[in-house]
C-alpha positions in Angstrom: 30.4 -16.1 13.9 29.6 -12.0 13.7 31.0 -12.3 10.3 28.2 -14.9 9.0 25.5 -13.8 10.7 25.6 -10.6 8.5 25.2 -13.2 5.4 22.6 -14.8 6.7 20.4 -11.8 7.8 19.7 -11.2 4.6 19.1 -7.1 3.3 18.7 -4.0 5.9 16.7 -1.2 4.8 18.6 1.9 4.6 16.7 3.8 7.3 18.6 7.5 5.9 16.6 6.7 2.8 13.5 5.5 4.1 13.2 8.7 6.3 13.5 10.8 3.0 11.3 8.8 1.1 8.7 9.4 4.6 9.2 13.2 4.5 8.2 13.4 0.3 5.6 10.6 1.3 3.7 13.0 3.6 4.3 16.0 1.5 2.6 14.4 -1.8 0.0 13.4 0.6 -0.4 16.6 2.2 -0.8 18.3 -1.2 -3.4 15.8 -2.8 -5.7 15.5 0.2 -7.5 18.3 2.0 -6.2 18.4 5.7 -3.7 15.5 4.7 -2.0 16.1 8.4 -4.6 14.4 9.9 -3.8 11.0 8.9 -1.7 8.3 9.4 0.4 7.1 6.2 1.9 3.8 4.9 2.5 2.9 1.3 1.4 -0.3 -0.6 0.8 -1.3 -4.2 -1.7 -2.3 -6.2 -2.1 -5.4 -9.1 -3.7 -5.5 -12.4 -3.2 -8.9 -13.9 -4.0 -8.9 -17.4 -4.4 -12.9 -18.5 -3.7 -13.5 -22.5 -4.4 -17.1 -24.3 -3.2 -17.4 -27.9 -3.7 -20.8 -28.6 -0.1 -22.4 -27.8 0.5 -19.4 -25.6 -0.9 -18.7 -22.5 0.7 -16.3 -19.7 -0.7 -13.3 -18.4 1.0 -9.9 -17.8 0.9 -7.7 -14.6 1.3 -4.0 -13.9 2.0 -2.4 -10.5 0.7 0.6 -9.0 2.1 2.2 -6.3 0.0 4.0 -3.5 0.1 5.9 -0.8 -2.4 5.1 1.7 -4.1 7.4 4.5 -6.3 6.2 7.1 -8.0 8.6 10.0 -9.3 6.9 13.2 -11.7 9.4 13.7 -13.6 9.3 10.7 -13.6 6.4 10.0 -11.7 7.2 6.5 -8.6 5.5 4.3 -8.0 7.5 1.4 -5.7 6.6 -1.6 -3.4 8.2 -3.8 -2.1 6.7 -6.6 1.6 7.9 -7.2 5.2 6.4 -8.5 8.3 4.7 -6.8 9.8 7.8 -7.2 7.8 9.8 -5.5 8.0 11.9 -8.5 4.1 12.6 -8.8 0.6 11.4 -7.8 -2.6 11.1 -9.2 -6.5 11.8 -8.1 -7.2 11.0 -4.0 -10.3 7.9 -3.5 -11.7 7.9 -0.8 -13.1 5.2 1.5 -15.4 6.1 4.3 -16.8 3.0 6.5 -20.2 3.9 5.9 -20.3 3.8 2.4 -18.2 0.7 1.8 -20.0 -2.7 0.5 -17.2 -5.2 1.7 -14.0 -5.1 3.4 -11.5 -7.7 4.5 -7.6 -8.9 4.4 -6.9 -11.5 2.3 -3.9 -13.7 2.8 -3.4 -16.1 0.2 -1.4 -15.6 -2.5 -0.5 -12.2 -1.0 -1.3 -10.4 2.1 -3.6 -7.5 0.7 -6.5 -5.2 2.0 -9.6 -5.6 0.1 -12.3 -3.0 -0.3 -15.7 -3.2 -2.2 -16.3 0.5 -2.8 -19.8 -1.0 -4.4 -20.7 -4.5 -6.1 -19.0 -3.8 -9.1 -15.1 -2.6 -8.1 -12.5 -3.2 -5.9 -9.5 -2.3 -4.9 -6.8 -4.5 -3.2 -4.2 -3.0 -1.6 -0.7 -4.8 -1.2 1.2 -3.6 1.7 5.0 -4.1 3.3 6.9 -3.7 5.9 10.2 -2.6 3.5 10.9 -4.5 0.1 14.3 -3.3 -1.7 13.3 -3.2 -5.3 12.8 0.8 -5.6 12.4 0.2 -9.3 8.7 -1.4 -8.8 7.9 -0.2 -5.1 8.1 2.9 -2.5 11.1 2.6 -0.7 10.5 2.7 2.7 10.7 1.0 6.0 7.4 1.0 7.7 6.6 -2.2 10.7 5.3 -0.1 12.9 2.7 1.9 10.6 2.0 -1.2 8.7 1.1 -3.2 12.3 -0.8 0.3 13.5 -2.9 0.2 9.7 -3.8 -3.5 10.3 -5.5 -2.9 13.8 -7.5 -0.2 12.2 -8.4 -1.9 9.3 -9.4 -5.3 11.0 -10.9 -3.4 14.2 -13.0 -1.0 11.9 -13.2 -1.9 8.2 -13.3 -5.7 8.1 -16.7 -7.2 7.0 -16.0 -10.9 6.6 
């Protein structure tokens, strides 16, 4: 029976990996955001789905971006860096402070995302996991008990709806 269970189970995150991939999570953090030590981390992603219609052709295309996402109890703050699934570079921090947010909720159908209305116009939709295994699309890293700790913060002080 111990011999099938381990088919069944399905995949187990490699926790060596995912505790290297938490170490250059906090340091790219750490270097993009000004007193990045003061905030809890998990990593998500982000969709852009681009639809196209030529005629007989319909389909639509979709990018990923990968993020690493701070939130500080505090303050009140969750602040986003764009970055890759290598962890190889990042981009320009956004920040989101409660008082200056138009809208915020979790949305659970099709996917389970955090949505935040910086303003009327934009938003941003943020796709988190507890671990996925596709390190060519996504972070690799193993992360329940952040992602459990982020969702209490966010619903507790961020959700509007």
């Amino acid at each position: 029976m111990g011999l099938f269970s381990k088919f069944f189970k399905g995949p187990e995150p490699d926790m060596e990996k995912s505790a290297a991939n938490a170490k250059k999570v906090r340091a790219l953090f750490d270097q993009a955001v000004e007193h990045g030590e003061k905030y809890r981390l998990i990593v998500g992603y982000t969709e852009d789905v681009k639809r196209f219609n030529y005629g007989f052709v319909h389909g639509s295309k979709t990018q990923i971006g990968n993020l690493i996402v701070g939130w500080d109890e505090s303050d009140n703050t969750i602040v986003v860096v764009p970055t890759v699934p290598d962890l190889s570079g990042y981009g320009e921090p956004v920040y989101y402070r409660r008082e200056e947010i138009h809208k915020a909720y979790r949305n659970k159908y099709p996917t389970d995302a955090f949505i935040i209305y910086p303003d009327r116009k934009g938003y941003i939709g943020i796709n988190a996991y507890e671990w996925l295994e596709d390190e060519s699309l996504y972070i690799y890293l193993y992360q329940k008990e952040e992602l459990e700790a982020f969702t209490a913060f966010f619903q507790n002080v961020f959700s509007t709806k």
